[in-house]
N, C-alpha and C positions, 0 to 999 in steps of 0.2 A: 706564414710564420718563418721568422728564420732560424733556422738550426744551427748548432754547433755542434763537430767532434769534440769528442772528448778523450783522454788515455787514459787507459786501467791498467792495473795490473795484476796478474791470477797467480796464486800460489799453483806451483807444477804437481804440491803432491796433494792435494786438498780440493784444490779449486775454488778456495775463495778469493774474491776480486777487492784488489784494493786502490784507493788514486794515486798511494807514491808505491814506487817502489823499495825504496826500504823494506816498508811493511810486509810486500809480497814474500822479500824473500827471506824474513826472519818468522815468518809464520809458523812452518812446521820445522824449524830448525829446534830443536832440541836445545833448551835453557838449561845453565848451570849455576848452580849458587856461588855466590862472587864470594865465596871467605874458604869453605872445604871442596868447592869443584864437581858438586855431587849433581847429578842429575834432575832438574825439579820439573814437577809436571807441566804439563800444555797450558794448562788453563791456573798454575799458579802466580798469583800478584805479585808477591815479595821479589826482590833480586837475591835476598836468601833464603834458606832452607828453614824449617821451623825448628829443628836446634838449633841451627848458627846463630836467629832471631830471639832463642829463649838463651841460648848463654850471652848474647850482646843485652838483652833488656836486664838480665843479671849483672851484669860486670855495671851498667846507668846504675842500675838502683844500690848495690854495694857501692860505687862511686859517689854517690848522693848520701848514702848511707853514711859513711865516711867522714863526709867535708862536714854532717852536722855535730851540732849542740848537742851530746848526751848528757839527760837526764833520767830519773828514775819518775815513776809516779808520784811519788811525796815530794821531791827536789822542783819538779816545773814550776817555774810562774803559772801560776790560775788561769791567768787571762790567756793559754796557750791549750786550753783542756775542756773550754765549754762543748765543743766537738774533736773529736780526733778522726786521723785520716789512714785508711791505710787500704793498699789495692787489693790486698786479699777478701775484704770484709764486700760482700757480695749484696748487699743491699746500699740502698740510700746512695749509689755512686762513691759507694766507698768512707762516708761517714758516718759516726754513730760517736753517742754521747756515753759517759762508762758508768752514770747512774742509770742508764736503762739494762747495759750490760751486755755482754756480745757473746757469740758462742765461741766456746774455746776448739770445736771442730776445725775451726778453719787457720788454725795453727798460725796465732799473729802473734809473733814476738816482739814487738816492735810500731810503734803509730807516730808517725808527725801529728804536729801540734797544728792547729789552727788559728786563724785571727779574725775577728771580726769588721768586716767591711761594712760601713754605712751607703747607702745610696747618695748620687749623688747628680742631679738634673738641672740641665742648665737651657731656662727659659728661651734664650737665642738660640739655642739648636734645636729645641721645639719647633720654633716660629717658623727656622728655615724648612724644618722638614715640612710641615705644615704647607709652607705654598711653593715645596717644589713643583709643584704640574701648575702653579699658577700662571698667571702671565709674568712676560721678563722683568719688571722692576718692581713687582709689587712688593718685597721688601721696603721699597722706600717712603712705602706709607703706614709702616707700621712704627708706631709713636714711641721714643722710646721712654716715657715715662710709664707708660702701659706696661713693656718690658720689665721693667724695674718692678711694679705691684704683681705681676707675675711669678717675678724669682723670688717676692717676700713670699707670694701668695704656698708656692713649690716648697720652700723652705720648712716654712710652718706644717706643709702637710704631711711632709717626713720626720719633722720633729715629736710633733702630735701623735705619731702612730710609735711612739718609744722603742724604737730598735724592731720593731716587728717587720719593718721591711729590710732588715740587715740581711748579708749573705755572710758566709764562712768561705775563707780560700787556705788553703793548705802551704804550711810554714815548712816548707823543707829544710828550713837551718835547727828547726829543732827537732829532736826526736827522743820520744819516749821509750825506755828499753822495760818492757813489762814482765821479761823474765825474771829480772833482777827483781821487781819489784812484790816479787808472790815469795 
């Protein structure tokens, strides 16, 4: 068998072995948060600090907050209200409809609006997925009249199921101010 060396490199105050050195020697080097300077632990992810990251995700969301469309609850277009979104509201990933009702606990002044997305499948990128592992040309025997009764076939199945395969995405140009609105 033939062998190779290989280089390591060991953290001096640890003694974890790493293949570049970079690594080695930013190991036990003490991290600072890149906005206040402050000391963050060994083993923390972020390059900031969990305030610096809670007043940045505050200043996005007043920022967002801001550039939208305020409305009131009575004032929205309908079609913005079938669900509403907001990060506080801790179920459903964040949406809930306002005839089921939400708890006022978790202090949301404020919801974007949603909109409804239809699905939407397109039979050739079926097909392809379909014989990726096949062999290399087999695309070019797939007919493409076949194709076409396919996408009618696709069409109608999403038709047929009347919005029940819809999804909701979140309209951040509008937003509901629900204080106003009590």
């Amino acid at each position: 068998m033939n062998s190779v060396d290989i280089k390591a490199y060991k953290c001096s105050m640890c003694g974890t072995h790493y293949v570049s050195q970079v690594y080695a020697d930013k190991c036990c080097k003490p991290k600072h948060c890149e906005d206040c300077n402050c000391e963050l632990p060994k083993n923390h992810y972020y390059i900031l600090c969990d305030k610096c990251r809670l007043k940045l995700e505050e200043s996005v969301e007043l920022n967002r907050y801001n550039k939208a469309n305020k409305y009131t609850f009575e004032s929205v277009p309908k079609e913005y209200i079938e669900y509403v979104f907001s990060e506080k509201y801790p179920h459903n990933e964040g949406y809930f409809d306002f005839e089921d009702g939400y708890d006022l606990e978790y202090d949301i002044k404020y919801v974007y609006g949603t909109r409804r997305v239809s699905p939407s499948y397109d039979a050739w990128n079926i097909i392809e997925s379909m014989l990726e592992d096949s062999y290399e040309d087999a695309s070019d025997n797939v007919d493409k009249l076949e194709i076409e009764k396919l996408q009618i076939a696709i069409d109608t199945f999403v038709k047929n199921h009347g919005g029940c395969l819809d999804h909701f995405e979140v309209d951040y140009k509008v937003v509901i101010d629900l204080w106003i609105s009590k």
